[in-house]
C-alpha positions as CSV (number, residue, x, y, z in Angstrom):
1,X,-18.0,-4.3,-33.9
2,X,-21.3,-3.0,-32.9
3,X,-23.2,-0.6,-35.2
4,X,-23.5,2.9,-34.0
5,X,-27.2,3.2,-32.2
6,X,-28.4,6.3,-33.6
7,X,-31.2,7.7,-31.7
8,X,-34.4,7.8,-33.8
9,X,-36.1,10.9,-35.0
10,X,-38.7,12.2,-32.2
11,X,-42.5,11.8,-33.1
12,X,-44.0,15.1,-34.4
13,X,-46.4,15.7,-31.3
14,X,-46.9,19.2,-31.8
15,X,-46.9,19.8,-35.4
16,X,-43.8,22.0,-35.3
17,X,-41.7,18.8,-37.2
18,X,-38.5,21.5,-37.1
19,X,-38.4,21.3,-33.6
20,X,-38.5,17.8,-33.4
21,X,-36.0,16.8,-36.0
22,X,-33.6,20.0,-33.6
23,X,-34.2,17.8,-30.4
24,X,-33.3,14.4,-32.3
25,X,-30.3,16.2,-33.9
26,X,-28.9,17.6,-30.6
27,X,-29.4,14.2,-28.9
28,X,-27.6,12.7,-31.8
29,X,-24.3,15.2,-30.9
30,X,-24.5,14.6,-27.6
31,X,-24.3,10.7,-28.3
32,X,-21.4,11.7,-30.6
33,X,-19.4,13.2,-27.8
34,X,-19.8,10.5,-25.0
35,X,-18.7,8.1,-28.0
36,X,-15.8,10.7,-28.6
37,X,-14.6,10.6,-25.0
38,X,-14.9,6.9,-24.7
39,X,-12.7,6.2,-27.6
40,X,-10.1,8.3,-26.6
41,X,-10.1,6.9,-22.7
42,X,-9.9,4.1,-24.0
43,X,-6.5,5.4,-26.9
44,X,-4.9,6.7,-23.8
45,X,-5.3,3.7,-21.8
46,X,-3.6,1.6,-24.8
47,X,-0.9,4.1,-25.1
48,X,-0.5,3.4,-21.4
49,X,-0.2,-0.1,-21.2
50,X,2.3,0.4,-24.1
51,X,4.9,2.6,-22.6
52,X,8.5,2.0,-21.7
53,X,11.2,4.4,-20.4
54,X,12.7,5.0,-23.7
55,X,9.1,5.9,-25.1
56,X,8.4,8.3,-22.2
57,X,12.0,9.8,-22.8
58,X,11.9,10.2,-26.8
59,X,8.3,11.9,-25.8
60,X,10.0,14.8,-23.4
61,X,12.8,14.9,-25.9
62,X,10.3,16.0,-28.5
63,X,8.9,18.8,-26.4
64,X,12.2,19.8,-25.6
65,X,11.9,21.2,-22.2
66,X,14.0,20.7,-19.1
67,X,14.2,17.4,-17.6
68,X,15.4,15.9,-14.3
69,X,16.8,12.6,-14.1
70,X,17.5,10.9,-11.2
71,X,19.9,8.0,-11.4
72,X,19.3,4.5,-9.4
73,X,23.0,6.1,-7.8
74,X,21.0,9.1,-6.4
75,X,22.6,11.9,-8.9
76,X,20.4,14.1,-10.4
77,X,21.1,15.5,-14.1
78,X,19.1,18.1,-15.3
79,X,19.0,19.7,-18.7
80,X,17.4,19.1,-22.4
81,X,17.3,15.3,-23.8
82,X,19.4,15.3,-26.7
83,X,19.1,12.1,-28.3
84,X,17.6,8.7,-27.4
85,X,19.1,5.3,-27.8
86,X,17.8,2.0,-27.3
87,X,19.3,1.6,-24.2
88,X,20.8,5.1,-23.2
89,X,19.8,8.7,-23.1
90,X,21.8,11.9,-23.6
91,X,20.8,14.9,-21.6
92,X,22.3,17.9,-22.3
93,X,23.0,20.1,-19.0
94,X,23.3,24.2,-18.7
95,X,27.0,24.0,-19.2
96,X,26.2,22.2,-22.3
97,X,27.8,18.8,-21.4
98,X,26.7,15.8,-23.1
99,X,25.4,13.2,-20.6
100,X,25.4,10.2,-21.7
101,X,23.0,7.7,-19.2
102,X,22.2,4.2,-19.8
103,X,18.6,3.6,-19.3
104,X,18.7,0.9,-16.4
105,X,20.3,3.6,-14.0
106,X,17.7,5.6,-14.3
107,X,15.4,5.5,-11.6
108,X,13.1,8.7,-12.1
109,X,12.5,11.3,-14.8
110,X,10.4,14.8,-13.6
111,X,10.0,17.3,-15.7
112,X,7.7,20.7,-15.8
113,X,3.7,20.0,-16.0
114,X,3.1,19.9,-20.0
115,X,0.4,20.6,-21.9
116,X,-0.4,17.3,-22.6
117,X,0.4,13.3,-21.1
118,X,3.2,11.3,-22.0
119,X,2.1,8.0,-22.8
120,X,5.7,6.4,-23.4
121,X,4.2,4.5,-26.5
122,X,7.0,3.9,-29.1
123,X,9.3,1.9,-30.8
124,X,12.3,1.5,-29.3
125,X,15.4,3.2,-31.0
126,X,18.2,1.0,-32.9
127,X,21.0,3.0,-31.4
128,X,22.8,1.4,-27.8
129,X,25.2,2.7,-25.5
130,X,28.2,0.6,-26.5
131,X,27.7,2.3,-30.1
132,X,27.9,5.3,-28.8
133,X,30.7,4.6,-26.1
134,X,32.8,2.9,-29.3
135,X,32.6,6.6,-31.3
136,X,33.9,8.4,-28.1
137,X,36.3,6.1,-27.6
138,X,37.5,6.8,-31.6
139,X,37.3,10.5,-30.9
140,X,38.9,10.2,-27.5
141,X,36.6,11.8,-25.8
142,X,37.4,14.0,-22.6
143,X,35.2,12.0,-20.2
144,X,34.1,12.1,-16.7
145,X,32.8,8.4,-15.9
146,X,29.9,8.3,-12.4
147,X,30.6,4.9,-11.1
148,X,28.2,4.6,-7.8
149,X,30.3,7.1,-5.2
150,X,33.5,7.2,-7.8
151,X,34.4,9.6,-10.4
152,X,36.6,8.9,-13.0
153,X,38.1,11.5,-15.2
154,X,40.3,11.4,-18.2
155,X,40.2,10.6,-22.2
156,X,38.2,7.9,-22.9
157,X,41.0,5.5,-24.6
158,X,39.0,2.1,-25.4
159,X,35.5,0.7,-25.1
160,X,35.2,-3.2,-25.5
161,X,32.0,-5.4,-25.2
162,X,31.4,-5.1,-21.7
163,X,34.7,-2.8,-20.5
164,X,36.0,1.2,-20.8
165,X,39.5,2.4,-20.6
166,X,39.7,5.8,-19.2
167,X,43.1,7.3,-19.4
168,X,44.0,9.6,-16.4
169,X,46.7,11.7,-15.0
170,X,49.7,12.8,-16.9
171,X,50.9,11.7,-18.6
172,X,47.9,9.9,-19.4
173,X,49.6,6.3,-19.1
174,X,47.5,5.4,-16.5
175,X,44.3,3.9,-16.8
176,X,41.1,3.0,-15.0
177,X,39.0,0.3,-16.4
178,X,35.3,0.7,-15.7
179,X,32.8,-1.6,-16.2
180,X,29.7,-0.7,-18.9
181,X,26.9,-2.3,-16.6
182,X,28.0,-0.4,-13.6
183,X,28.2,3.2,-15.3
184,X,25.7,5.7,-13.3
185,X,26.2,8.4,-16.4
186,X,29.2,9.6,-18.5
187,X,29.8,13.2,-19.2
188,X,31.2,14.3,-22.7
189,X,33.7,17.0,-22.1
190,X,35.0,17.4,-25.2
191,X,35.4,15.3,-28.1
């Protein structure tokens, strides 16, 4: 790394060596600055290249304001993110639903201007979908499943490595398996 060029002291032209030594010292802060703003161009630029959608989510989860997600199967869920996984989000809408929506659906995220960027720059979560899909299933979990232009609706009965079992109608013997990979989003209903 290059050592800091400091500006050197001004000669004393005029006999008044205070004013001098205030011109050097001024120069010296503005020096200071332009190093100041370069560093942190350049921070922001690293934090940049760094990002990845579960950064830039656990960010506008942090801030806790309204968020819009738009999913690849054109829905659009708004509300609060709740909680981040490695490989899902949970959005919280107005009716306070739990959405649960696995990150490769999601094709956009907008949210309200904020006070400052989101750079996306974080470690990624240990916590995935099928975890989470596995303790709904336990609970049996009042669902309603987004499957591109399907909805499915019923207690969530099983969850396997790559499969759900959605029980539906009544007397809830009948059951719709779903795929994981092809889930848009899941709403919670009720656990």
């Amino acid at each position: 790394m290059n050592p800091k060029p400091y500006r050197q002291p001004i000669a004393d032209r005029d006999n008044d060596a205070l004013a001098g030594w205030s011109r050097w010292l001024a120069d010296c802060r503005v020096d200071e600055a332009v190093a100041a703003r370069a560093r942190q161009r350049s921070l922001e630029q690293q934090a940049a290249q760094e990002s990845s959608i579960t950064g830039v989510l656990l960010d506008l989860g942090e801030r806790g304001r309204p968020v819009t997600v738009k999913t690849a199967g054109g829905r659009c869920c708004h509300g609060r993110i709740a909680a981040v996984g490695a490989d899902f989000v949970v959005v919280c809408d107005d009716n306070d639903d739990q959405l649960l929506i696995p990150t490769a659906s999601i094709a956009t995220i907008s949210t309200s201007p904020a006070q400052r960027r989101v750079t996306g720059a974080r470690l990624r979560p240990s916590a995935v979908l099928a975890d989470m899909v596995h303790e709904l299933a336990a609970d049996h979990a009042q669902v309603e499943v987004m499957v591109v232009d399907e909805r499915v609706s019923g207690l969530l009965k099983t969850a396997g490595a790559d499969v759900i079992a959605v029980a539906v109608d009544q007397p809830l013997d009948d059951r719709v398996h779903v795929a994981t990979a092809a889930i848009d989003h899941l709403v919670v209903l009720a656990r």
